[in-house]
C-alpha positions in Angstrom: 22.9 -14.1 -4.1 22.8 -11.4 -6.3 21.5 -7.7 -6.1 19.3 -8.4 -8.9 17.5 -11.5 -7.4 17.4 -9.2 -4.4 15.7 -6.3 -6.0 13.1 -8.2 -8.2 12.4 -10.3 -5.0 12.0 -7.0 -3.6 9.2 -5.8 -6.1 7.6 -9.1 -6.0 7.2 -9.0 -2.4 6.0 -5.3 -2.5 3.6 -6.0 -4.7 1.8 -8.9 -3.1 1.8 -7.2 0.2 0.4 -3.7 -1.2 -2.5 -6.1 -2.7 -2.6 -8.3 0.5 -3.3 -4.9 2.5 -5.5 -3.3 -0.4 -7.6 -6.5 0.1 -7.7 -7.1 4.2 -6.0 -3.8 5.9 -8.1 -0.9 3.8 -11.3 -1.5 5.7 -9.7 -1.3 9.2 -7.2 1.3 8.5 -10.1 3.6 6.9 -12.9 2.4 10.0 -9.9 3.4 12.3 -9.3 7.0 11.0 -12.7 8.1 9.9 -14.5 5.2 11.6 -17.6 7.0 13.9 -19.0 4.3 17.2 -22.4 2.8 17.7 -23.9 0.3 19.7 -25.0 -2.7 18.1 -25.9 -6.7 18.8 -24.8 -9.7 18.2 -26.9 -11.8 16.0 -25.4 -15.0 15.9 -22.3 -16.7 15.9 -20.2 -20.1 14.4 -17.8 -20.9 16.2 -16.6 -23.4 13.8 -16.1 -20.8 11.4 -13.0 -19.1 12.8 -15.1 -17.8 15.7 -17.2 -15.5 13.3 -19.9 -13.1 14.4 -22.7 -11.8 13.0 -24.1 -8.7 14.3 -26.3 -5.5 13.2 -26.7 -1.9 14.1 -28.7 1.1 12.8 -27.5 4.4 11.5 -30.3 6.7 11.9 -33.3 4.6 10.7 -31.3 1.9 8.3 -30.8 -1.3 9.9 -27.3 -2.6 8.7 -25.5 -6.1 9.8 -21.9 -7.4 9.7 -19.8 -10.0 10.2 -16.3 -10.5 11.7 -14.1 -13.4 12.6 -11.9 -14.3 15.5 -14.1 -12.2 17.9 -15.6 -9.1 18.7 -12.8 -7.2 18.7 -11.1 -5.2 21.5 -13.6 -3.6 23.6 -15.9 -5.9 23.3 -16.9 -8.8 25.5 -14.8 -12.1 24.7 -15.9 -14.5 21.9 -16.7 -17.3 25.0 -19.0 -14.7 26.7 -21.2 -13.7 23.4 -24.7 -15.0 22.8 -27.4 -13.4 20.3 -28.7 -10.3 22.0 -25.1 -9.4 23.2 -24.8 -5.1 22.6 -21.2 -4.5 21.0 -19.2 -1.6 19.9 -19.6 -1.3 16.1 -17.6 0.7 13.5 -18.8 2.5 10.7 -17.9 4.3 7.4 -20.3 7.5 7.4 -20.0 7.8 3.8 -20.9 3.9 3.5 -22.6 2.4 6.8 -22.3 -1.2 4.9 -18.0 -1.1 5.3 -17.9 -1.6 9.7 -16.3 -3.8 11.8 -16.5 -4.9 15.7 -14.2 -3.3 18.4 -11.1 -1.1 18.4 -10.4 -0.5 14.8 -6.6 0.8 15.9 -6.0 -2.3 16.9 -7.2 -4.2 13.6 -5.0 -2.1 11.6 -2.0 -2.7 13.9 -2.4 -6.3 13.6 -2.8 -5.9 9.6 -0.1 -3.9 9.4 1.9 -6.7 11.4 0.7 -9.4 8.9 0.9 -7.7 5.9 4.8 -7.1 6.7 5.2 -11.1 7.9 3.6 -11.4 4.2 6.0 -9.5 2.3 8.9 -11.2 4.1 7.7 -14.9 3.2 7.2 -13.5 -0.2 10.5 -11.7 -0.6 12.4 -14.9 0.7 10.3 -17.3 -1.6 11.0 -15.1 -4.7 14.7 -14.8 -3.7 14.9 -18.7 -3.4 12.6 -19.2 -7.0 15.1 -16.8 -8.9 18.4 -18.5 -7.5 17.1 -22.2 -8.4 16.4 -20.3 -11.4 19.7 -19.1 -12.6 21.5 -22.2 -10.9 19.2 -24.7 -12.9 17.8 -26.4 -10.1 14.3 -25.6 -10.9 
């Protein structure tokens, strides 16, 4: 392997990871920093679609609603225990209510943060493997 595979595997990598958190870790990192709490309710869920959850809350007197998968979030009451009605912890952006999320926002960013680095490693490895069949002509 050489450093040049290595280094353009390297920017490859870094680039689809910075887009990968642009895309999925912005919202949760923002929510988590500047992120302020409210009370809101479950609307409905589908369970068959990755355990999604739709819920609404209001921000003075605008009624706003959401949706997250795999839960609630931490803080919240477990996906098993929801039914419409259900009050949860919502996050929101005060200069855009619309941008929230369910739960302990840290804890979605952690977990982002987690994938999105997982992400770059698949990525580096794959591009590293493309350029060496590459330049040995096993492409």
């Amino acid at each position: 392997m050489n450093s040049r595979d290595v280094l353009i595997g390297f920017v490859i990598a870094a680039a689809g990871a910075g887009l990968f958190w642009t895309v999925n870790g912005s919202r949760a990192s923002e929510l988590s920093r500047h992120g302020r709490g409210t009370l809101g309710r479950v609307d409905s869920l589908k369970p068959d679609q990755h355990r999604s959850v739709f819920y609404s809350f209001r921000v003075g007197p605008v009624e706003y609603a959401g949706s997250a998968q795999g839960g609630a979030g931490l803080g919240n009451p477990p996906f098993a225990s929801l039914k419409p009605g259900t009050p949860v912890r919502v996050v929101y952006s005060p200069t855009n209510p619309q941008r929230s999320g369910l739960g302990d926002q840290q804890a979605d960013t952690q977990n982002e943060a987690v994938f999105v680095g997982l992400v770059f490693l698949a990525l580096w490895y794959a591009a590293i493997r493309v350029l060496r069949q590459r330049r040995t002509g096993q492409a």
